[in-house]
C-alpha positions in Angstrom: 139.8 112.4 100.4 136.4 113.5 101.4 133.4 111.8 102.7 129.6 112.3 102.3 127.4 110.9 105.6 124.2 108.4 104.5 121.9 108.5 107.3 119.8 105.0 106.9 116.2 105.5 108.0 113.9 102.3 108.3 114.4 99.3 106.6 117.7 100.7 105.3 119.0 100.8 108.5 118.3 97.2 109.1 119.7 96.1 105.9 123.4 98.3 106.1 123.4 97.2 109.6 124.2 100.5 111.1 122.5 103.8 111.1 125.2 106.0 109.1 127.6 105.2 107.0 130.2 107.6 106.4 131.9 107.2 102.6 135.0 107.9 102.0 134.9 110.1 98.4 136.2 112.9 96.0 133.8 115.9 95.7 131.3 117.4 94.3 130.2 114.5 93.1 126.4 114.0 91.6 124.4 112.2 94.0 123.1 110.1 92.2 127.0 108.7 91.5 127.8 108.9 95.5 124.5 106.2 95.8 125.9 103.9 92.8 129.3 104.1 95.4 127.3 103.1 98.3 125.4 100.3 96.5 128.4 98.8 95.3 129.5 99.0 98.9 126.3 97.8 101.0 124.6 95.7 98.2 121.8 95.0 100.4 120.8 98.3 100.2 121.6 98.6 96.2 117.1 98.0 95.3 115.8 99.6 98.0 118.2 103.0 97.0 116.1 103.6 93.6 113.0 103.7 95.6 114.1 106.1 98.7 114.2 109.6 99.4 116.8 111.5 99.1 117.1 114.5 102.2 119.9 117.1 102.6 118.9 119.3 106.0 114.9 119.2 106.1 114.9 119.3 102.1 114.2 116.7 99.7 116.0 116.8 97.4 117.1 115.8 93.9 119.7 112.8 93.1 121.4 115.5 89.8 122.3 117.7 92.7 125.8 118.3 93.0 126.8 116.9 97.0 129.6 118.5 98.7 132.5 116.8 101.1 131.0 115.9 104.7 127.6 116.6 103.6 124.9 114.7 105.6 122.6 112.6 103.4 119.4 111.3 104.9 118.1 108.2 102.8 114.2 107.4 103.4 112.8 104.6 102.4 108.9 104.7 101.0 106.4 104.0 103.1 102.9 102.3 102.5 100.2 103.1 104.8 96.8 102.9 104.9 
C-alpha cells in the first residue's frame, strides 16, 4: 500500500498532536478523498480541513488534483491578522 505525508502547520499541528502524519493509502487518489481519510482518522482535525490550504512543494494547490504515493502534503490553516 502506499502512503501520502500531511504536514500539520499551526493549529493543526496542535490538534493531530504531531507535525506529520504519514497515511497509509492506495494511489492516485483525489485529494480531496485522501483528507475525508485523514478526517475520519484525526477527527479533531475533520472542521479545521475545509478551511486550510492545501500545498504540494511551494504550490498551492487544488483539493480535484490527483495525489500520487509518498507525496508530501502541507496543510495550512487560515490565518486572521490585522
Amino acid at each position: 500500500m502506499s502512503q501520502i505525508i500531511f504536514e500539520f502547520y499551526g493549529r493543526l499541528g496542535k490538534l493531530a498532536n504531531e507535525s506529520e502524519l504519514s497515511l497509509p493509502i492506495e494511489t492516485p487518489i483525489v485529494l480531496e478523498q485522501a483528507l475525508q481519510q485523514l478526517a475520519e482518522l484525526k477527527p479533531d482535525l475533520s472542521e479545521n480541513l475545509e478551511r486550510c490550504a492545501c500545498a504540494i512543494g511551494d504550490e498551492l494547490v487544488s483539493r480535484s488534483m490527483l495525489v500520487e504515493a509518498n507525496t508530501r502534503v502541507a496543510l495550512l490553516p487560515p490565518v486572521a491578522g490585522g
